[in-house]
N, C-alpha and C positions, 0 to 999 in steps of 0.2 A: 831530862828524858826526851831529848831531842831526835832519836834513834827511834820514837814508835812513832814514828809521826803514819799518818795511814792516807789514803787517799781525797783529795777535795772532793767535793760536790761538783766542780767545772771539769775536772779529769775524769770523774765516774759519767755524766753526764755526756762527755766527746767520745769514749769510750764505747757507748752506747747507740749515738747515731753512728759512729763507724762500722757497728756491728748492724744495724738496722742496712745500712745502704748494702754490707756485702749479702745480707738475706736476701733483701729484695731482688740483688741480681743472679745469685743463685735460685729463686723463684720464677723470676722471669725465661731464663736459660733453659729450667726444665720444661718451663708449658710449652718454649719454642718446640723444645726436642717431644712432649708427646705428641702436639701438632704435626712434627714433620712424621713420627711413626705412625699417625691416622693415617697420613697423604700415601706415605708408603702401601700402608696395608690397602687402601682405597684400587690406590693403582697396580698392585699384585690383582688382588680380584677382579677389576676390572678388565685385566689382562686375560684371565681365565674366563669368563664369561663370553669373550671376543673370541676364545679359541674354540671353545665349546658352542659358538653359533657355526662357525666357519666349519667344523668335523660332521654336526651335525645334519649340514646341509648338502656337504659332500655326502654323506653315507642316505642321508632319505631322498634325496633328487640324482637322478643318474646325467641330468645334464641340466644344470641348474635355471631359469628363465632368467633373462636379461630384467634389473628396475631395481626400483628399493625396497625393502619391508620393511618392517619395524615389530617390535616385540618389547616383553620383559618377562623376567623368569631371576626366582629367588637364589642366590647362591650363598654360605654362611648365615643365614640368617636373615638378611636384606634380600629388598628388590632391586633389582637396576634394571633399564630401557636399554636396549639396542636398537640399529639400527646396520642392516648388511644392505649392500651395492653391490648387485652383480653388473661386471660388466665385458666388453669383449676386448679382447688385447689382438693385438698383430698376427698373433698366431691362429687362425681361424676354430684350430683344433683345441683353445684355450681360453677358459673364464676367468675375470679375477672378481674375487671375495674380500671386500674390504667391511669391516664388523668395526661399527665404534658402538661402545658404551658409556654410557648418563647416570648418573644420579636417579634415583627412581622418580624424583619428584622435576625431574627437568623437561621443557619442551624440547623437544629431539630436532624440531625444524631448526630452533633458534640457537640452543645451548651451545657452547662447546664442549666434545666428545672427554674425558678421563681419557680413554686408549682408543687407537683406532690398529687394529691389528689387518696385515692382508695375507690372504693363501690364494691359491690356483686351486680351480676343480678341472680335470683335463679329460681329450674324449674318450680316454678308456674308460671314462663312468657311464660312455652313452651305450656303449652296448651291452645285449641282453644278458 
């Protein structure tokens, strides 16, 4: 009966780390890929939040003031900090709006920004 013969204990055995190591790497593969779709999503919204300071400040300031602010305001669920920079460009008739967003729990002096988005506010906002 040489024809049943079935598998050793050392074959079932290597069999089995070889299936252990392809798990793990397919495990490790996936957490990269949810990590990299937090980062993603992180910096969509982050995106949107820079854009939504920069409109909003165009539409409530008809000529925006030269300096920094700083803010935070909840979007999807989360908070995140901003921080906009108005400043003057060459064109006397022209502001620019540079909006970066943080982490809610980050220092805005120290951090570095997730998105720094820029717009122009221009002087047809200044008059009546």
């Amino acid at each position: 009966m040489a024809g049943n013969r079935g598998f050793t204990l050392i074959e079932v055995l290597v069999a089995l780390a070889v299936l252990a190591i392809a798990l793990s790497a397919a495990v490790m593969a996936t957490g990269q890929y949810a990590r990299g779709l937090g980062q993603r999503q992180d910096l969509v919204l982050a995106r949107y939040v820079a854009a939504n300071v920069i409109a909003e400040t165009r539409l409530g300031e008809r000529w925006p003031q030269l300096g920094e602010r700083d803010g935070e305001v909840r979007m999807a669920g989360r908070s995140w900090r901003w921080r906009l920079r108005v400043s003057d460009t060459p064109d006397g008739d022209m502001r620019r709006l540079d909006a970066s967003v943080f982490p809610a729990d980050a220092d805005v002096s120290v951090a570095a920004p997730i998105v720094t988005v820029s717009g122009f506010a221009g002087a047809r906002s200044r008059s009546p």
